[in-house]
N, C-alpha and C positions, 0 to 999 in steps of 0.2 A: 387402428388406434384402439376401437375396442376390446380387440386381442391383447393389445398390450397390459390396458388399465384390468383386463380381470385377472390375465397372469400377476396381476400384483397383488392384486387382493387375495387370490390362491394362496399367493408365498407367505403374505403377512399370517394367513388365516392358519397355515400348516405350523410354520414361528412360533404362532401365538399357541400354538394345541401343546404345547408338547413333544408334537411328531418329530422334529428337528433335534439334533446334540448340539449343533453350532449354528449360528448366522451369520452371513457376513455381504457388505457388498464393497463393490469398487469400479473402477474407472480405467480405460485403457487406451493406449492409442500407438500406430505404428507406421509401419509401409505396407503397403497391400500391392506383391506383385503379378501379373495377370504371366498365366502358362500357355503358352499355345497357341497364344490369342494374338495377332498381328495388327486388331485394329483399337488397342490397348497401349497405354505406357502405364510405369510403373504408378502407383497411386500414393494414397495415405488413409487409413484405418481410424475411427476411436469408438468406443461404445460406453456401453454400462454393463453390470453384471451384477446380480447377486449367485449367493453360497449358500446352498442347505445340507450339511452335516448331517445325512440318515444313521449312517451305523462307522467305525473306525474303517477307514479306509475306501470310502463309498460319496462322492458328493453329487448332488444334485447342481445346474447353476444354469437360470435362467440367465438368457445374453439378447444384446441388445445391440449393433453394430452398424454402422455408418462407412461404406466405401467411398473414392473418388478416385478411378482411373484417370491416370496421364492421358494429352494426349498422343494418337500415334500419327506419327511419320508417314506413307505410303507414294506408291507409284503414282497414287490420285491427288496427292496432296494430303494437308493436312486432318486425321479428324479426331473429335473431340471426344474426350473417355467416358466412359460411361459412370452414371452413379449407381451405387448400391444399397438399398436398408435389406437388413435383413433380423429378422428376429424367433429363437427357438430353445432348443434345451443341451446343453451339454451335461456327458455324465463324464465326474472324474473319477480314477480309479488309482491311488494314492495319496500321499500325504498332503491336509491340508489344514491350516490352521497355523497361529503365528508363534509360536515356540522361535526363538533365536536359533537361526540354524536354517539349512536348506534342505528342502523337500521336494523331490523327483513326482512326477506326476504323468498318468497319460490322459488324453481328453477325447471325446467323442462326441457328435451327436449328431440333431437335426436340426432346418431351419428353413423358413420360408425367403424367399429372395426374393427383390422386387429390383429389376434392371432399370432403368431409365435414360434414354441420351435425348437430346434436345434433337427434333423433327425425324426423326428419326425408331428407335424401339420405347417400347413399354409392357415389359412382360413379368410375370410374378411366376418363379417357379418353386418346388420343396428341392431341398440338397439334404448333401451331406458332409460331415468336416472331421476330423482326426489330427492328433496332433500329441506335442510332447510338449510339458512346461517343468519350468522351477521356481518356486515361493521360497522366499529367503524372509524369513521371520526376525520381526525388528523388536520383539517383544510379544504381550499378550495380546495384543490388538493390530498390532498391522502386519505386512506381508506387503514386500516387493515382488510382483508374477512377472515372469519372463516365459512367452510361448510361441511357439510355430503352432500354425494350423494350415492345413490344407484343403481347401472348399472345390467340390465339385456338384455343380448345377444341370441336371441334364435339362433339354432343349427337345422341342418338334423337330423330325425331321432327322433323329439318332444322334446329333451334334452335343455337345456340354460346354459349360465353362468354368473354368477349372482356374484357381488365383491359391497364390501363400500368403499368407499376413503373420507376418513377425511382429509383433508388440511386448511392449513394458507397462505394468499395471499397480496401483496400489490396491492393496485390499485390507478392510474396515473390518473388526471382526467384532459381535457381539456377545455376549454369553459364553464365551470360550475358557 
């Protein structure tokens, strides 16, 4: 939680310098499906996000994200999905910002995961995510995001876990 509240005060503090062209934040939520993973069913995704605007074509965006795997099926019976927080930085590298009109976007970054099932795991690992989106600009200030990402978590033992989350987002834009 630590981590969290001073990445925020980072973001306001860089905001409030100057350093930023644009602000923005938003809110997101989706399906989160697990790849590979047999002891998994499909889930649901939401977070939070902001947007730092460094230079045309370059964004910064602190995320903040919430999994909840199904649960799966197996030869042993039923078992329970796992949950996810995970919190890091993606860098975007196209268009952002809410001009009316759609804007193509790719997305990268990193993020610390924190696994969870009930009696069962409790492990915190660092990943990694890539992915494609589109912000559909409703005006000066907001933005429809639509994105795929791709997350993969490696594990002890040379194993990973690897999930898609497709989400729909609004985003808030300041200064723009």
């Amino acid at each position: 939680m630590k981590k969290i509240i001073l990445s925020g005060v980072l973001l306001l503090a860089l905001a409030s310098s100057g350093f930023a062209t644009g602000v923005g934040i938003g809110g997101f939520g989706g399906v989160s499906i697990p790849i590979i993973q047999e002891d998994q069913g499909n889930g649901t995704v939401f977070g939070l996000r902001a947007k730092l605007k460094l230079i045309p074509g370059f964004t910064v965006e602190p995320v903040l994200g919430f999994n909840k795997f199904g649960d799966a099926d197996s030869d042993f019976g039923t078992r329970e999905g796992s949950k996810v927080t995970y919190y890091g930085v993606d860098l975007i590298l196209g268009g952002m910002g809410a001009p009316i009109g759609p804007r193509v976007y790719l997305v990268g970054g990193g993020a610390f995961y924190s696994f969870s099932r009930d009696y069962d795991e409790d492990e915190s690992r660092l990943g990694l995510s890539a992915g494609l989106g589109i912000e559909i600009g409703l005006g000066k200030t907001l933005g429809l995001d639509f994105r795929g990402k791709f997350h993969l978590v490696t594990q002890d033992g040379g194993g990973s876990r690897k999930m898609a989350n497709i989400t729909a987002g609004l985003n808030y834009y300041l200064g723009m």
